[in-house]
C-alpha positions in Angstrom: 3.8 -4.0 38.6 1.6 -5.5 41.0 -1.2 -7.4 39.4 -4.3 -8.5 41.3 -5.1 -12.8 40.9 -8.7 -12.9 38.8 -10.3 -16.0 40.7 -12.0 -18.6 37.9 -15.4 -19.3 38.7 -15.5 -22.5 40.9 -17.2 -24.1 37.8 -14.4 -23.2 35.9 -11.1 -24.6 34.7 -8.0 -22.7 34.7 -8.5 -23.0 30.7 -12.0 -21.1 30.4 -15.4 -23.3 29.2 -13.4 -25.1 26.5 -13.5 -28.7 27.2 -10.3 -30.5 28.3 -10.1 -32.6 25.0 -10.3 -29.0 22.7 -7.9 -26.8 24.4 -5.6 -25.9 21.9 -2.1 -26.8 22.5 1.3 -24.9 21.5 4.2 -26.9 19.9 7.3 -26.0 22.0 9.1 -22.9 20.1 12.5 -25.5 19.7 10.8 -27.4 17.2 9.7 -24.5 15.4 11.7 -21.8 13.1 10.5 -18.9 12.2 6.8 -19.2 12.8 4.0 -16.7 13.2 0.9 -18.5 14.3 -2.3 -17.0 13.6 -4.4 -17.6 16.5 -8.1 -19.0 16.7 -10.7 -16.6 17.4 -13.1 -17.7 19.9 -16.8 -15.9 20.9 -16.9 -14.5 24.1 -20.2 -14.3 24.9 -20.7 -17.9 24.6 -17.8 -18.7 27.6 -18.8 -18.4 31.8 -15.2 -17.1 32.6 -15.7 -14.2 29.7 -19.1 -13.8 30.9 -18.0 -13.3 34.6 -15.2 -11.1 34.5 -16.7 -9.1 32.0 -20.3 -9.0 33.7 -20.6 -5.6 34.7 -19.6 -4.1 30.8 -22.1 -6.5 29.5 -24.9 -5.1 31.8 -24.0 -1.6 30.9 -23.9 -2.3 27.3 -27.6 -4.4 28.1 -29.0 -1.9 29.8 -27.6 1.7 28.7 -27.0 1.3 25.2 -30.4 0.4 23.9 -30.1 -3.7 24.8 -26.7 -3.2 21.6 -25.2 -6.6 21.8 -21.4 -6.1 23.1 -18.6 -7.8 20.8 -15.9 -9.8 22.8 -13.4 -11.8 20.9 -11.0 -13.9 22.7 -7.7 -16.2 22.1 -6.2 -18.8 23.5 -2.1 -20.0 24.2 0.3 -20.4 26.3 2.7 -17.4 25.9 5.3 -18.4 28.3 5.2 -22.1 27.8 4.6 -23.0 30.9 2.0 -25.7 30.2 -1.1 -23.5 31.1 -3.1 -21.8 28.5 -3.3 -18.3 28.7 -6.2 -15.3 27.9 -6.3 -12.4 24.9 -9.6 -10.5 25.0 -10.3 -8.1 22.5 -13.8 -6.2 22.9 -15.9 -3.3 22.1 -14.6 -0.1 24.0 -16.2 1.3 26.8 -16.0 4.1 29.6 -13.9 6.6 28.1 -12.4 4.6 24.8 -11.5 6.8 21.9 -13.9 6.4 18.9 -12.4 3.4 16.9 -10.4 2.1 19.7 -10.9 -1.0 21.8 -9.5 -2.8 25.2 -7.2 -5.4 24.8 -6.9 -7.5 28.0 -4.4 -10.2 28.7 -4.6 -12.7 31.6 -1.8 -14.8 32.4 -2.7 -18.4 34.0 -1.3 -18.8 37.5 -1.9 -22.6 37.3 -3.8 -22.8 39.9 -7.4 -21.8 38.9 -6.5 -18.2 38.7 -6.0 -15.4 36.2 -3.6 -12.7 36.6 -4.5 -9.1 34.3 -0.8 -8.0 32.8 -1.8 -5.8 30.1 -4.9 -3.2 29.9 -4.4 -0.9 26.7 -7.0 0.8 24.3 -6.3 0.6 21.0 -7.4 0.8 17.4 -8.1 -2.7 16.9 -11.3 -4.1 16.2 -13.1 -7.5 17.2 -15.5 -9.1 15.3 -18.8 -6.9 15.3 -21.7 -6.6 13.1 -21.3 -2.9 14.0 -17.5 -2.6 12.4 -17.9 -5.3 8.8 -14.4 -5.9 9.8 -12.2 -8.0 12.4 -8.3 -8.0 13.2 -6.5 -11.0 14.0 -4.2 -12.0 17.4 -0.9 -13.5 16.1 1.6 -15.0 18.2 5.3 -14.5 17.4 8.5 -16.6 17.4 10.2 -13.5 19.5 10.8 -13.5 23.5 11.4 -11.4 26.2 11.8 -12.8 29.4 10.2 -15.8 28.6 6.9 -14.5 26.8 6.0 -14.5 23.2 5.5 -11.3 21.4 1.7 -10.6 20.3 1.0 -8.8 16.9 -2.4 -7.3 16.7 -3.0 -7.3 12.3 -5.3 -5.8 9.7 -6.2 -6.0 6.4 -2.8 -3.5 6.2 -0.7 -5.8 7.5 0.7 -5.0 11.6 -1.6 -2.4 13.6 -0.2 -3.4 17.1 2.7 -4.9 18.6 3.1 -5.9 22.1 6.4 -7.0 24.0 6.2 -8.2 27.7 8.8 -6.3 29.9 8.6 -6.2 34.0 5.7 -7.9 34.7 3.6 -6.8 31.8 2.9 -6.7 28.2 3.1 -3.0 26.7 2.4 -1.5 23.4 6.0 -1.2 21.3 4.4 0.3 18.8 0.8 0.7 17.7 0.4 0.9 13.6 -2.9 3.2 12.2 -2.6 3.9 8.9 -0.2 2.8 6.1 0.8 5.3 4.1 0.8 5.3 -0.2 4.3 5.0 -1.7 4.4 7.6 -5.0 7.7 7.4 -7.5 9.5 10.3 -6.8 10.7 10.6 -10.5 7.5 11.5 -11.4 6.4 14.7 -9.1 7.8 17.6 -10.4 8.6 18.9 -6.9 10.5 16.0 -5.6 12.8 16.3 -9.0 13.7 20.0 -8.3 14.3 19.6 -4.5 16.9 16.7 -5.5 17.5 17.7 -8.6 21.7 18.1 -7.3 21.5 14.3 -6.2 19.3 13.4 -9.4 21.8 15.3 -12.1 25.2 13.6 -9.9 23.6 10.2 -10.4 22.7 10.5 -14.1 25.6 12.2 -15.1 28.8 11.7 -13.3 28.0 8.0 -12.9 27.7 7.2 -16.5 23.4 6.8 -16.4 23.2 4.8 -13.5 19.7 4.6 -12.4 18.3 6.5 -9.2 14.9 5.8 -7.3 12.7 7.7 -4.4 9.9 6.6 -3.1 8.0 9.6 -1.2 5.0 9.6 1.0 2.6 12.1 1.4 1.1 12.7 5.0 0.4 15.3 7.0 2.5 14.8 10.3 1.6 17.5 13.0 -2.2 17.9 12.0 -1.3 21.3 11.0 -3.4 21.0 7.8 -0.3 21.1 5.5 0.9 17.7 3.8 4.5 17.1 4.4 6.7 14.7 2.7 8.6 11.7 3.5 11.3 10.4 1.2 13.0 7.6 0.9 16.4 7.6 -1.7 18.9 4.7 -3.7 21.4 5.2 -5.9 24.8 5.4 -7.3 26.8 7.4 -4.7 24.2 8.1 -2.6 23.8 6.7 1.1 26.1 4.2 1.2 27.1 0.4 3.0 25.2 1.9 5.8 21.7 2.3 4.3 19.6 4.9 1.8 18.6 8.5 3.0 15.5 9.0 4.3 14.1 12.8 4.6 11.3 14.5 6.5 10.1 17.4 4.5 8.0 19.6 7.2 5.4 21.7 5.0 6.5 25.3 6.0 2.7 26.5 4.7 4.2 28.8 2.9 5.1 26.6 -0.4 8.9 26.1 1.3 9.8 23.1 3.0 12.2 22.5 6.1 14.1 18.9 6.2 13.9 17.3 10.0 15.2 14.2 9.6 17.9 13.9 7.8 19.1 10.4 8.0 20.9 7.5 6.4 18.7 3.9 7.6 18.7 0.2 6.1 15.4 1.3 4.6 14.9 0.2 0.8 12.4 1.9 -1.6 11.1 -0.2 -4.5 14.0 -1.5 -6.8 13.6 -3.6 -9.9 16.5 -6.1 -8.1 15.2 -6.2 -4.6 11.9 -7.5 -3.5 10.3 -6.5 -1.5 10.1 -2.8 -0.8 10.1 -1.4 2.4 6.4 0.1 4.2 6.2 3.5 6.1 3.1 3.9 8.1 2.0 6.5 10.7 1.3 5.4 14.5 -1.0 6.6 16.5 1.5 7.8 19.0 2.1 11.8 19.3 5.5 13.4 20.8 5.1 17.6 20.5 2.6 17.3 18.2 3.9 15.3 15.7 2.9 11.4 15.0 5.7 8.6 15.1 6.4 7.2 11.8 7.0 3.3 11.9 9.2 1.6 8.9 8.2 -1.8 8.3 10.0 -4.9 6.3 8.0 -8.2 5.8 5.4 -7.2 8.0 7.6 -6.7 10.7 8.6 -3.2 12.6 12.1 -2.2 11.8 12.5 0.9 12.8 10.3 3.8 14.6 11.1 7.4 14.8 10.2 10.2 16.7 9.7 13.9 16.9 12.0 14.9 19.4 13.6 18.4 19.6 13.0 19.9 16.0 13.7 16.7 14.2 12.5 12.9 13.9 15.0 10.8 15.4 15.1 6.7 15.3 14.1 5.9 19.0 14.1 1.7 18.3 15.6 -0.2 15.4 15.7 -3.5 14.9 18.6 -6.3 13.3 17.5 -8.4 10.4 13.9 -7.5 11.1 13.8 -9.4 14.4 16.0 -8.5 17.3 15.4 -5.3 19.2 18.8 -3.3 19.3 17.3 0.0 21.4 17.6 3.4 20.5 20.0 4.7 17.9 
């Protein structure tokens, strides 16, 4: 992807307005293990390079939208460890932005005075406005790809946004809105006469060995019916190779249809494993239906998708941390 250079003011240093002796510095990632750094937010509208590449929003905002005060957060680090410090902007969406979602900018210092723009994306994230009461957080992760770190976008909810940089670019692997509420399975009438086969094998045949299912309760194709998404462990049930994990598709008509049967290394909550395993719906639609993103320690693990009749896994990851592509 081509990117056009974004010339620094002339009274400006390839690091923005912050003074030589303040601009924050990255250890080198092979002294580090394991690390997530949290980010410094800084004020926007109180930096000349912000100020000037931004200068035509901010008069819009000035003069269009009753003199409102336009939010821009930005963060500073080097995210290929070159030396120079690189540019996340987060700010108040304009010209076309859904309600509740914002640009996220990225500028990648060239080392010599100039900016390069590799990612543009609008999304639901939120800087710090008076307007909003609340403001998401720019981490930088320990994983790579070609050379730059991975940037997670969080909430009060844990990960909204996660963004990789492939070809020249950063681009949205997947973008988290809403977590969704685990319910115990074992105590909803319906979940114990779907599975009441699976429920009666574990209780009976395997001398009382416990059973759990965790099941979520979303409605996945905006269809105005609330489907089902259930998560299963037990004796005899799955396997070395993970614990089922069903779509239920609300028919409407009080009958159910199950589009994603699969077995994943998903775990629901168990009294000897801690901790349990988060589904949450993204933001991203494939025929109508909205991704669903399994997370493990705050970290993506799997994402699937409605593809053909079914949700299948499209992206999975080992131990929590290395992307293995599609199933």
């Amino acid at each position: 992807m081509e990117t056009p250079a974004l010339e620094t003011p002339a009274s400006e240093t390839p690091t923005s307005e912050t003074p030589a002796s303040e601009t924050p510095t990255l250890e080198s990632p092979s002294h580090q293990t394991n690390f997530e750094e949290k980010l410094e937010r800084k004020n926007g509208m109180e930096d000349t390079f912000i100020l000037e590449y931004y200068k035509d929003i901010i008069d819009y905002f000035s003069t269009n939208r009753n003199r409102r005060t336009i939010s821009i957060d930005y963060f500073e680090v080097d995210l290929n460890s070159d030396g120079y410090v690189d540019i996340i902007v987060m700010r108040e969406g304009l010209n076309g932005a859904e309600i509740g979602s914002n640009p996220v900018d990225v500028f990648v210092n060239n080392g010599d005075g100039s900016y390069s723009s590799i990612c543009k994306y609008v999304l639901k994230v939120y800087p710090a406005s008076p307007y909003y009461g609340i403001a998401d957080d720019v981490y930088l992760s320990e994983e790579k790809n070609e050379g730059f770190h991975t940037i997670l976008i969080k909430g009060e909810e844990g990960t909204k946004a996660e963004l990789r940089y492939s070809d020249g670019e950063y681009v949205v692997v997947v973008e988290v809105e809403e977590k969704l509420e685990r319910k115990n399975g074992l105590e909803d009438p319906f979940i114990l006469e779907y599975y009441s086969d699976i429920v009666e094998f574990v209780l009976e045949v395997t001398y009382g060995k416990s059973i759990y299912i965790d099941y979520y309760e979303v409605d996945l194709n905006s269809d105005g019916y609330i489907d089902k998404i259930v998560v299963l462990e037990g004796t005899g049930i799955g396997g070395s190779g993970g614990n089922p994990v069903d779509v239920l598709l609300n028919n409407g008509d009080g009958s159910y249809t199950n589009i994603c049967p699969h077995v994943l290394r998903v775990i629901p909550v168990l009294p000897y494993y801690e901790p349990a395993d988060e589904f949450y719906l993204s933001s991203e639609i494939n025929d109508g239906f909205n991704n669903i993103v399994i997370m493990g320690n705050e970290t993506v693990i799997i994402e699937m998708q409605y593809i053909g009749g079914r949700y299948s896994v499209i992206a999975y990851y080992d131990d929590m941390t290395t992307y293995c592509g599609e199933e």
